[in-house]
Backbone as JSON, one array per atom type, in Angstrom:
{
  "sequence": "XXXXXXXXXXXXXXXXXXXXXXXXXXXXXXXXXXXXXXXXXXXXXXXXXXXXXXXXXXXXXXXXXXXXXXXXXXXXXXXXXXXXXXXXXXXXXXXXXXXXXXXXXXXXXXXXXXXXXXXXXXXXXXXXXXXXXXXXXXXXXXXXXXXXXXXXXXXXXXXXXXXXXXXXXXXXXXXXXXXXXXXXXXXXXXXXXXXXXXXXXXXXXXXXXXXXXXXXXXXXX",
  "N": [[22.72, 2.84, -8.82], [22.38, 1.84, -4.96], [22.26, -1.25, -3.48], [20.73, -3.71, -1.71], [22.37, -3.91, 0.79], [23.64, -1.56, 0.78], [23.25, 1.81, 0.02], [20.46, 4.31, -0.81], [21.44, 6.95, -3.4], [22.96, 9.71, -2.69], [24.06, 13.15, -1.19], [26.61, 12.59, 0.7], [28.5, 10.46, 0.31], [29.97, 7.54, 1.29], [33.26, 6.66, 1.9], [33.5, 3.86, 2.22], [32.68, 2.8, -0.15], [31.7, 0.21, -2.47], [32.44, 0.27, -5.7], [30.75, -1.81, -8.3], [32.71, -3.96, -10.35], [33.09, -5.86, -13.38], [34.08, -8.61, -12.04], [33.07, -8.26, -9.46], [30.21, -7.98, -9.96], [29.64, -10.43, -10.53], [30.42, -12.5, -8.74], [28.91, -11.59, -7.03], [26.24, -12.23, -8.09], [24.63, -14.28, -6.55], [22.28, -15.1, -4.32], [22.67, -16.04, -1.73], [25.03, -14.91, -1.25], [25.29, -12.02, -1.44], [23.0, -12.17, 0.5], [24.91, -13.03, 3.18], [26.83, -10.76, 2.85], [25.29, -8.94, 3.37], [24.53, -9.29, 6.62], [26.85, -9.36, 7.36], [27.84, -6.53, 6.95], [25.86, -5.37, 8.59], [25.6, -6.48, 11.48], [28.03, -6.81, 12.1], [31.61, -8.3, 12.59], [31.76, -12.08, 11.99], [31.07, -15.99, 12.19], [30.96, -18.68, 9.61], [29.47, -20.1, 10.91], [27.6, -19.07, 12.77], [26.53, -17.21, 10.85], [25.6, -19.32, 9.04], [23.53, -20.01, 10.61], [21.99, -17.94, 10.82], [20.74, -17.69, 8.31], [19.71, -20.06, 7.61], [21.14, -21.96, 6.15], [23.53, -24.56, 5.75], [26.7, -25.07, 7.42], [28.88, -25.33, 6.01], [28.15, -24.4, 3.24], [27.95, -21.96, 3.87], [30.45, -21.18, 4.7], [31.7, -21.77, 1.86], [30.81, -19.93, -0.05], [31.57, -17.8, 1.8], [34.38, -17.7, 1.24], [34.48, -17.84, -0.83], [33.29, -14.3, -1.67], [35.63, -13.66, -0.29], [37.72, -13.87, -2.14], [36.71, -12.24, -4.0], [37.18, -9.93, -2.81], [35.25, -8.71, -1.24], [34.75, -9.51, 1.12], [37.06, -10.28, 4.4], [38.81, -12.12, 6.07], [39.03, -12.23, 9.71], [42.17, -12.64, 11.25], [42.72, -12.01, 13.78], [40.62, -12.7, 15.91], [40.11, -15.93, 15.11], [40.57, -19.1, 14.92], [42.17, -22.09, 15.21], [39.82, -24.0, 14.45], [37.87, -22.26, 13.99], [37.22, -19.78, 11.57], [36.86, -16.27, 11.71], [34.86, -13.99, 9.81], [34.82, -10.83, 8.42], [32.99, -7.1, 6.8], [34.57, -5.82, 4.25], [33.73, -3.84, 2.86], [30.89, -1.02, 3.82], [28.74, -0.38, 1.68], [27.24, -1.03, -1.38], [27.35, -0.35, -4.74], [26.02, -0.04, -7.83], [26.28, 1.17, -10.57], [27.13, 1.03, -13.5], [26.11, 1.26, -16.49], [26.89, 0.65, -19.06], [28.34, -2.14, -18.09], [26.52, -4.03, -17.11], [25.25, -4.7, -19.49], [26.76, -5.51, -20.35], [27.52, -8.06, -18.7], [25.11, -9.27, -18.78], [23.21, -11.22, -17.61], [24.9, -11.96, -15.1], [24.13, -9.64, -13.94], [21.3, -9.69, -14.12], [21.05, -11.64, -11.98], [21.97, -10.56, -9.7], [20.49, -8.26, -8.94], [17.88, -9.69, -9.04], [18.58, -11.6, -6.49], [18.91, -9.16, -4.31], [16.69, -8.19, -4.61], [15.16, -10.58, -4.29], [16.21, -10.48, -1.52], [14.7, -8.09, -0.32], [12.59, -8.64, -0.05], [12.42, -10.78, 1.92], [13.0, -9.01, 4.11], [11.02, -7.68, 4.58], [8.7, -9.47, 4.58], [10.2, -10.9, 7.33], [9.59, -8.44, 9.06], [6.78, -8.95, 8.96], [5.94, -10.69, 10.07], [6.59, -10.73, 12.48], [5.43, -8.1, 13.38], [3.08, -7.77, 15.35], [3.95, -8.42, 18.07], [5.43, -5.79, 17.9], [6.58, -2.88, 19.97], [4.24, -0.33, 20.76], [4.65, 2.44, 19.77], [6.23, 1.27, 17.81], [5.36, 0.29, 16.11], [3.68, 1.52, 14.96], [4.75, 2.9, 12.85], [5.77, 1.4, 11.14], [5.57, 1.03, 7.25], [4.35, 0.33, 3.9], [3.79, 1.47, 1.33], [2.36, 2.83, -1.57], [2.87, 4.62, -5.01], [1.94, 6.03, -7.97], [3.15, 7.39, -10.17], [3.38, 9.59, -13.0], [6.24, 10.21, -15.38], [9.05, 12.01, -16.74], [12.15, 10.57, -17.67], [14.41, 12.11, -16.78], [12.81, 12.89, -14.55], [12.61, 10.97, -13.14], [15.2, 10.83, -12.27], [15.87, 12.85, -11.04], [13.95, 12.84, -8.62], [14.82, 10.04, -7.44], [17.26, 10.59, -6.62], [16.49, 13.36, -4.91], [14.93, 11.45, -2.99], [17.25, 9.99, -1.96], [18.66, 12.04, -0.99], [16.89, 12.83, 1.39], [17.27, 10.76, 3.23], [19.41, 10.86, 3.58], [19.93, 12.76, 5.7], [19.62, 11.56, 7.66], [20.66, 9.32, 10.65], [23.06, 6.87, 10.06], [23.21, 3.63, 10.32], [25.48, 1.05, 11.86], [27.46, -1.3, 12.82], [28.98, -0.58, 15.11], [27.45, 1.39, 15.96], [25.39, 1.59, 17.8], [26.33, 2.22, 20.61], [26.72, 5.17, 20.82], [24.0, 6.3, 20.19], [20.97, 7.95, 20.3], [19.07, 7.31, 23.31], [16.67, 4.67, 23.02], [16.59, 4.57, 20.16], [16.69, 2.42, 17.35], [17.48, -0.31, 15.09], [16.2, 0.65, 11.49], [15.04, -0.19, 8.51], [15.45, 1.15, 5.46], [13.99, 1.26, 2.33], [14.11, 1.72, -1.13], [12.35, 2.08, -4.31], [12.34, 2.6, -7.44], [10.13, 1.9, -9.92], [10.11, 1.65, -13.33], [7.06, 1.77, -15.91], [6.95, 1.15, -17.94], [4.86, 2.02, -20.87], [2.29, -0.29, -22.89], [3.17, -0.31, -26.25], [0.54, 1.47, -28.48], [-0.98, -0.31, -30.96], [-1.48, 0.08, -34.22], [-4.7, 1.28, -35.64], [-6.52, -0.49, -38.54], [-6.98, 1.14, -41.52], [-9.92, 2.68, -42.05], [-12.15, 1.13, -43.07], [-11.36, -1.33, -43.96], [-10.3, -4.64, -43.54], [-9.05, -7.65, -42.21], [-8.55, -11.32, -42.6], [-8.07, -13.14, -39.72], [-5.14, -14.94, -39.32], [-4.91, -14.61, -41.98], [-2.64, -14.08, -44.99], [-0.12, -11.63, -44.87], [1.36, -10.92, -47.07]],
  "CA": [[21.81, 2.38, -7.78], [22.83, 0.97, -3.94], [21.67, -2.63, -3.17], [19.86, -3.94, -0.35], [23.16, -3.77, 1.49], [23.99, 0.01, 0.51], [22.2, 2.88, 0.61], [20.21, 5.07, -2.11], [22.17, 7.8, -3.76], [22.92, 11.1, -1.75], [25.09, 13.85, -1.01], [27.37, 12.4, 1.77], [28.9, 9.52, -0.12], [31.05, 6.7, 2.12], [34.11, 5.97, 1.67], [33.81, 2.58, 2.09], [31.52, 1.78, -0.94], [32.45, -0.48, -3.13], [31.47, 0.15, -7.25], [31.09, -2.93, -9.17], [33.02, -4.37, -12.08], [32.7, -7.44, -13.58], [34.34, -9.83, -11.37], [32.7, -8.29, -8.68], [28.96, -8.3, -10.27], [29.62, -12.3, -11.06], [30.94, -12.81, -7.3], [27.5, -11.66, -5.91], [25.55, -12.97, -8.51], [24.12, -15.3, -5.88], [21.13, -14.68, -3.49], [23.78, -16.44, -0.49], [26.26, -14.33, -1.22], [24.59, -11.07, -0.76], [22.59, -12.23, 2.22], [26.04, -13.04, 4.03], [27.6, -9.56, 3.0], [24.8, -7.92, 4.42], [25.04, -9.67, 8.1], [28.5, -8.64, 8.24], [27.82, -5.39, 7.23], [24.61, -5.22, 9.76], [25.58, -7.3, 12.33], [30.1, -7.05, 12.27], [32.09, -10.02, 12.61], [31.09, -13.85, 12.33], [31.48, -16.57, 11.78], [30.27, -19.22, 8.86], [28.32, -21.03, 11.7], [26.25, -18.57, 13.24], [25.72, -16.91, 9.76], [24.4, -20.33, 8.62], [21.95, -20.33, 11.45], [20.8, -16.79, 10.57], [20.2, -17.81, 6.48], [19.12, -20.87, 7.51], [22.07, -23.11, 5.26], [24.15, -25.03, 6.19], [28.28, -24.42, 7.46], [30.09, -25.76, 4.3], [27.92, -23.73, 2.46], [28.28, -20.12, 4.35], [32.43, -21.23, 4.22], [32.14, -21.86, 0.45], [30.36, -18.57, -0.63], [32.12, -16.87, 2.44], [36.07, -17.64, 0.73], [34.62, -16.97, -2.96], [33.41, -13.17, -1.35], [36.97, -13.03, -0.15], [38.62, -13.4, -3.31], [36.21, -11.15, -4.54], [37.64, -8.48, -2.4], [34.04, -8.46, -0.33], [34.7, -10.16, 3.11], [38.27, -10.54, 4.65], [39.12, -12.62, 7.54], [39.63, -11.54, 11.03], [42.82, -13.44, 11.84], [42.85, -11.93, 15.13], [40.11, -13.77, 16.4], [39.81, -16.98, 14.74], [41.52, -20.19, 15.66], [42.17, -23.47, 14.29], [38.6, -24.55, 14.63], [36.35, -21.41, 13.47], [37.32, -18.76, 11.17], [35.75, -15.13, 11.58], [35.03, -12.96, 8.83], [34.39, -9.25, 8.72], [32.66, -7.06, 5.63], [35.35, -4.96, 3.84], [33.3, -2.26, 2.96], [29.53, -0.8, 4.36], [27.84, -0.43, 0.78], [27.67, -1.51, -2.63], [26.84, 0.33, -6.27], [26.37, -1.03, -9.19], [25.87, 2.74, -11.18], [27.55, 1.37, -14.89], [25.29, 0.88, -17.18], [27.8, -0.26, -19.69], [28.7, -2.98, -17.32], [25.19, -4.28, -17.2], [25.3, -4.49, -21.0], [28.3, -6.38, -20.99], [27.33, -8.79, -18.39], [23.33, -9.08, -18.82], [23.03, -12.28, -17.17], [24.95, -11.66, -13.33], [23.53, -8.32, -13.29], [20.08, -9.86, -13.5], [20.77, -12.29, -11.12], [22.38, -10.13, -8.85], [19.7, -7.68, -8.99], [16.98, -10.51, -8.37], [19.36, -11.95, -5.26], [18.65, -7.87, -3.72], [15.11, -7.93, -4.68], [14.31, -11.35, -2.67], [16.8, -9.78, 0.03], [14.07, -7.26, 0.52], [10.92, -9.45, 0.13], [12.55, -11.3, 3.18], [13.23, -8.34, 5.09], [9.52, -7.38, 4.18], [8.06, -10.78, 5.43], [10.12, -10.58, 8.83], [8.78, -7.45, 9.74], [5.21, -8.48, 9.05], [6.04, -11.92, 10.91], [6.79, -9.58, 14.19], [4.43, -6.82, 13.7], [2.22, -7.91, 16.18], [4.98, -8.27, 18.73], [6.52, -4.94, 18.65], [5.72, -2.34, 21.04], [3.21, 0.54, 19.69], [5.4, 3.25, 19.21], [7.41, 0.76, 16.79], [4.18, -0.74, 15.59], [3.17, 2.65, 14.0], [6.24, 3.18, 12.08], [5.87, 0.55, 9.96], [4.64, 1.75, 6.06], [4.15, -0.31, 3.1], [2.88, 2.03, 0.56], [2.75, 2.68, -3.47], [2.41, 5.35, -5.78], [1.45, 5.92, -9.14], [3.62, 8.55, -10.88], [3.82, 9.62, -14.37], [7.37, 11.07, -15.63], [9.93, 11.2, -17.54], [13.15, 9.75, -17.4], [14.93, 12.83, -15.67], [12.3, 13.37, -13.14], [12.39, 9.82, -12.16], [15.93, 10.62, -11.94], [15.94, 14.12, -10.05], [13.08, 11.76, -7.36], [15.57, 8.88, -7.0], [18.48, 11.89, -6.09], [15.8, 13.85, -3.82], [14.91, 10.88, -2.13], [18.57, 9.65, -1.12], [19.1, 13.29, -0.19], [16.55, 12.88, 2.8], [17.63, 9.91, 3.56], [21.05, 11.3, 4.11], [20.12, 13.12, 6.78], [19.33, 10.4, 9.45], [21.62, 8.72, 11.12], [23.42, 6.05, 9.6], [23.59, 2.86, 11.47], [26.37, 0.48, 11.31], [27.88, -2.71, 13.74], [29.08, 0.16, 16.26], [26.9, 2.61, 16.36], [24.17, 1.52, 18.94], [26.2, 2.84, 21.74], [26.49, 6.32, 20.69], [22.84, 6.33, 19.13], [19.95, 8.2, 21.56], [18.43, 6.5, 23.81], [15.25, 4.25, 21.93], [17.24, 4.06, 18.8], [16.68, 1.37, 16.87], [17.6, -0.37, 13.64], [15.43, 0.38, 10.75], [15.92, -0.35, 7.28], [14.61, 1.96, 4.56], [13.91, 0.51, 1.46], [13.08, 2.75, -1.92], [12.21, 1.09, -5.21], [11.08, 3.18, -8.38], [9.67, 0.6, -11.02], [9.51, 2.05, -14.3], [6.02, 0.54, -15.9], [6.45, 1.95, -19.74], [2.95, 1.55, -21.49], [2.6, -0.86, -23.98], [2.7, 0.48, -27.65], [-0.5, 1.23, -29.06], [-1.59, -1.12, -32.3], [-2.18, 1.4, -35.19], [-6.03, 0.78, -36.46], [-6.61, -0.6, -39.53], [-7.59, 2.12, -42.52], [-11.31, 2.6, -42.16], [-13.55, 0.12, -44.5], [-9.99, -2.7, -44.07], [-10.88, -6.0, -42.32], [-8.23, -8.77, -42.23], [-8.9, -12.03, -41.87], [-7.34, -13.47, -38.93], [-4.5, -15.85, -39.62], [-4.39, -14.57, -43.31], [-1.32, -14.14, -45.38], [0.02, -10.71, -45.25], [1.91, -10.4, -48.43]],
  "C": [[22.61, 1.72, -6.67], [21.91, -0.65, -4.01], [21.11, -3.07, -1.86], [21.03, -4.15, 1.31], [24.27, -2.66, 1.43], [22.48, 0.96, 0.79], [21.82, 3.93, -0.37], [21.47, 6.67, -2.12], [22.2, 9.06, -2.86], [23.79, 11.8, -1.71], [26.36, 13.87, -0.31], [27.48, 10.9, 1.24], [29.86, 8.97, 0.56], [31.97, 6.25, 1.22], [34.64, 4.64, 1.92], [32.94, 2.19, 1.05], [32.38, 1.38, -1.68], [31.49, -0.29, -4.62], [31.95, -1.3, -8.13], [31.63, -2.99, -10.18], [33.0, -5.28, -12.18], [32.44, -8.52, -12.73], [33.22, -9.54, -9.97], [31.35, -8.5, -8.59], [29.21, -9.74, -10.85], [29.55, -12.52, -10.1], [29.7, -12.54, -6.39], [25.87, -11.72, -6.63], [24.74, -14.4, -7.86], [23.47, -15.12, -4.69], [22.43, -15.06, -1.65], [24.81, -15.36, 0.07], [26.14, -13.02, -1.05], [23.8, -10.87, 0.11], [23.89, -12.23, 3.54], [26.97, -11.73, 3.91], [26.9, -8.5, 3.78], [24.2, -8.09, 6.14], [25.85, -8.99, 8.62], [28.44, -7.52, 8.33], [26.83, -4.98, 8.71], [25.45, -5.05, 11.13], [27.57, -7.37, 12.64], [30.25, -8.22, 12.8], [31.18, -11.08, 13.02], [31.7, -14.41, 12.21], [30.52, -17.7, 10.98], [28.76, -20.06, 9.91], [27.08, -20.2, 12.12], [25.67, -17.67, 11.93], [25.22, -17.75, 8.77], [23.45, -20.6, 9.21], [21.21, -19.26, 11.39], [20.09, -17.07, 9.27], [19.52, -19.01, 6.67], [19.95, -22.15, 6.28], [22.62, -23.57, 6.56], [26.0, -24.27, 6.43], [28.83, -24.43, 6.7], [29.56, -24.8, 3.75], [28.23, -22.09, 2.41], [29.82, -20.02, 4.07], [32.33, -21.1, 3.03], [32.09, -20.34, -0.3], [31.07, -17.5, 0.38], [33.79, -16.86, 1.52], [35.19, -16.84, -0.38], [34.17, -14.88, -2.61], [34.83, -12.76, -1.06], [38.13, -13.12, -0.77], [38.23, -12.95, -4.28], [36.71, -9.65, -3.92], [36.18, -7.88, -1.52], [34.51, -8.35, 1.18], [36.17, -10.5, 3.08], [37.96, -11.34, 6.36], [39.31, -12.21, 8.8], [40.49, -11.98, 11.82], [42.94, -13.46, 13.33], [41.72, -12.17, 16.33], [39.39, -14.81, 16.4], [40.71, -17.71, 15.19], [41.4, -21.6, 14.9], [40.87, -23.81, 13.89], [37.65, -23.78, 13.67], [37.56, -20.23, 13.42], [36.6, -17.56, 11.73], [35.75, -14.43, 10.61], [34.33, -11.59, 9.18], [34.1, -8.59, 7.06], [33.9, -5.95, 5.45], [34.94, -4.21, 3.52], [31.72, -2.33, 3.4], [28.74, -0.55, 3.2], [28.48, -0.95, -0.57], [27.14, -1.04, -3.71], [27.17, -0.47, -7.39], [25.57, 0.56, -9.92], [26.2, 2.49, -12.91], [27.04, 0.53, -15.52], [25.62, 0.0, -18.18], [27.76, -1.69, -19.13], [27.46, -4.23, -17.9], [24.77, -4.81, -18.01], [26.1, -5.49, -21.31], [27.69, -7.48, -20.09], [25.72, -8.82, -17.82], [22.52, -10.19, -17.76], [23.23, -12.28, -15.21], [24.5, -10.47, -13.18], [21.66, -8.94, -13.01], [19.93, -10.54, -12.43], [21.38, -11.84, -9.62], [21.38, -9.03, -8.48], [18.35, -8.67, -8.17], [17.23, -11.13, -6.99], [19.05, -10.4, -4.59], [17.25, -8.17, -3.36], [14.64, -9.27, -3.29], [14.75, -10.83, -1.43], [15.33, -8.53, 0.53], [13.12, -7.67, 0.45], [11.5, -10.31, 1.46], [12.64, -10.28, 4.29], [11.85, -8.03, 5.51], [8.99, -8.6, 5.04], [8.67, -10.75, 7.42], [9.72, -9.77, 9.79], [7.67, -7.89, 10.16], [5.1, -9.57, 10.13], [5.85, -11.37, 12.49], [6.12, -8.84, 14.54], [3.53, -6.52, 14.54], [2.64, -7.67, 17.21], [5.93, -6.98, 18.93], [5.21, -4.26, 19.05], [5.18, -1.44, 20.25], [3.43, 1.46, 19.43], [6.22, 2.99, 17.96], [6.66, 0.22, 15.47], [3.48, 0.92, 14.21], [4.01, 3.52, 13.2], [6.23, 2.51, 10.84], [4.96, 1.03, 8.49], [5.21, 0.88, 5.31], [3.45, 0.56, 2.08], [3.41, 1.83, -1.16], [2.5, 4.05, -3.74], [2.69, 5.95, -6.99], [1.56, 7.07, -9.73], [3.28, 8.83, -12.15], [4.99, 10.85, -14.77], [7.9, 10.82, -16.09], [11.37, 11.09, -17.3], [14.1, 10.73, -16.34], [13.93, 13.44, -14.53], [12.4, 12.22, -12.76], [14.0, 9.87, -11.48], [16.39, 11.24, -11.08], [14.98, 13.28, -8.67], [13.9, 10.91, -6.93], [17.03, 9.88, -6.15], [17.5, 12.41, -4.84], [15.78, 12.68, -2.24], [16.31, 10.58, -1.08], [19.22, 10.75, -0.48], [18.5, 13.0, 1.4], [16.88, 12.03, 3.21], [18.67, 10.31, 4.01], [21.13, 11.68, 5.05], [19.92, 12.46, 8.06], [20.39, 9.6, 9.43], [21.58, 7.21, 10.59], [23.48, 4.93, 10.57], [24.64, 1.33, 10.97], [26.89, -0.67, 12.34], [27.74, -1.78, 15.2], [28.41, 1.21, 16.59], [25.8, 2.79, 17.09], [24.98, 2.68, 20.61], [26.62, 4.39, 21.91], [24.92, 6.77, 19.72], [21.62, 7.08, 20.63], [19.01, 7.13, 22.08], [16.62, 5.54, 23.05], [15.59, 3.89, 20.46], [16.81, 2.89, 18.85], [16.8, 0.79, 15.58], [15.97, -0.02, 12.7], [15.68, 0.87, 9.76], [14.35, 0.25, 6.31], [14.67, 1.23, 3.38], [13.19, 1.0, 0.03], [13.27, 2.08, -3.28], [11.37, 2.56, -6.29], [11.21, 2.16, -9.61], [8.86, 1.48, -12.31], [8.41, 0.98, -15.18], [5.85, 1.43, -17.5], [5.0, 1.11, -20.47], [3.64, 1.24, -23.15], [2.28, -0.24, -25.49], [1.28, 0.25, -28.35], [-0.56, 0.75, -30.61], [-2.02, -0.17, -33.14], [-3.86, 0.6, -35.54], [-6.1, 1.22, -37.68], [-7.64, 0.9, -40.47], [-9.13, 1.44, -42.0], [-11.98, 1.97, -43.22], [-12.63, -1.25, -45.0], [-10.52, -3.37, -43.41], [-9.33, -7.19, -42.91], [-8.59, -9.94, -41.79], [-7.97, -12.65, -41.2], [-6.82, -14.85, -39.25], [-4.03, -15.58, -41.43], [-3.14, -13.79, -43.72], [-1.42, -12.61, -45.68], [0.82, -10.15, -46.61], [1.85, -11.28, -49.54]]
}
C-alpha cells in the first residue's frame, strides 16, 4: 500500500519511493512526522518555522521530528540555503510503501500507529476541503466527491480493484513542488484519496440442537 504521502499502486512506479523497514516504519510512527514529510513533498523546501505554522506546532517541535526524519533517511537538509539562523529541509524521496506484510507482523505496534498517523492525515485533508467548499469557484466546486460503496469479494478481487484503480490513476498527471509551471493552463492540485476497508462478517453462532435450552450463565461442563 502507498500512504497519504505516496500514491496507490500502478504501472509507472517512481524511482524515488521509498519501501519501509523497520527503522523506517518506527521513524514515522508519529502523526507529526508524516504531516511534515508530506509538506516537503507537496510544497519543496522549508523550513521548521513555516512548517510549524502550516501544522499548527510549535518550532522546537517541527526541528525535533524534522532531525529524527533525517536520520531516518526521510528529509535531508538543504545546506545551500540555510544559514546560521534557519535551517531548510527538503523531502528525499516523493512517496512511501509500506507493501511487507512480514514487517507489519514483526512490528504490530508502529505499523498501527503509522497507519492511524495516514488515516487522520486524510480526515484533515477531508475537513479542509469541506472548510473551503463554499469558496471555490464552480468549476472546482463540482469536482469535489465523497462517495462509498458496498462491494462483496474476495480477497483477490479486492486485490485485482486496488491494482485497477492505481492503474487509472497512473494516467494523470503527477504533480510535484515543480510541476505547476509546465502543467496546462487551470491546473490545479488535487489529491486523490482511495481506501478499500475490508468489513469481514461476523461468524455466525451455531444454533443449539432442536428441543436444547441452556440456562444462561450455567456451567458448561
Amino acid at each position: 500500500m502507498a500512504d497519504a504521502v505516496g500514491r496507490p499502486d500502478g504501472p509507472n512506479v517512481e524511482q524515488d519511493s521509498v519501501v519501509l523497514d523497520a527503522k523506517g516504519l518506527r521513524a514515522l510512527a508519529h502523526p507529526v512526522r508524516v504531516q511534515l514529510v508530506g509538506l516537503l513533498r507537496k510544497y519543496g523546501p522549508s523550513t521548521a518555522t513555516r512548517l510549524a505554522e502550516r501544522l499548527g506546532v510549535n518550532s522546537g517541535t517541527a526541528s525535533y521530528h524534522l532531525r529524527q526524519l533525517d536520520a531516518a533517511g526521510f528529509v535531508e537538509e538543504v545546506a545551500e540555503r540555510g544559514n546560521a539562523r534557519e535551517r531548510w529541509w527538503r523531502s528525499v524521496h516523493q512517496t512511501t510503501e509500506l507493501n511487507d506484510r512480514e514487517l507489519a507482523d514483526r512490528e504490530p505496534e508502529a505499523a498501527l500507529a503509522y497507519l492511524q498517523s495516514v488515516a487522520a492525515t486524510y480526515t484533515l485533508w477531508t475537513q479542509r476541503t469541506l472548510n473551503e467548499l463554499q469558496t471555490l469557484p464552480d468549476a472546482w466546486r463540482g469536482t469535489f466527491d465523497m462517495s462509498d460503496w458496498a462491494l462483496r469479494l474476495t480477497p483477490e478481487e479486492a486485490t485485482a480493484l486496488r491494482q485497477e484503480l492505481g492503474a487509472v490513476i497512473a494516467r494523470y498527471r503527477r504533480d510535484s513542488p515543480g510541476a505547476a509551471p509546465s502543467a496546462p493552463k487551470g491546473s490545479e492540485r488535487v489529491a486523490v484519496v482511495t481506501q478499500i476497508l475490508p468489513e469481514l462478517d461476523a461468524p455466525v453462532t451455531p444454533s443449539p440442537p432442536c428441543g436444547h435450552t441452556e440456562a444462561e450463565g450455567s456451567p458448561t461442563s
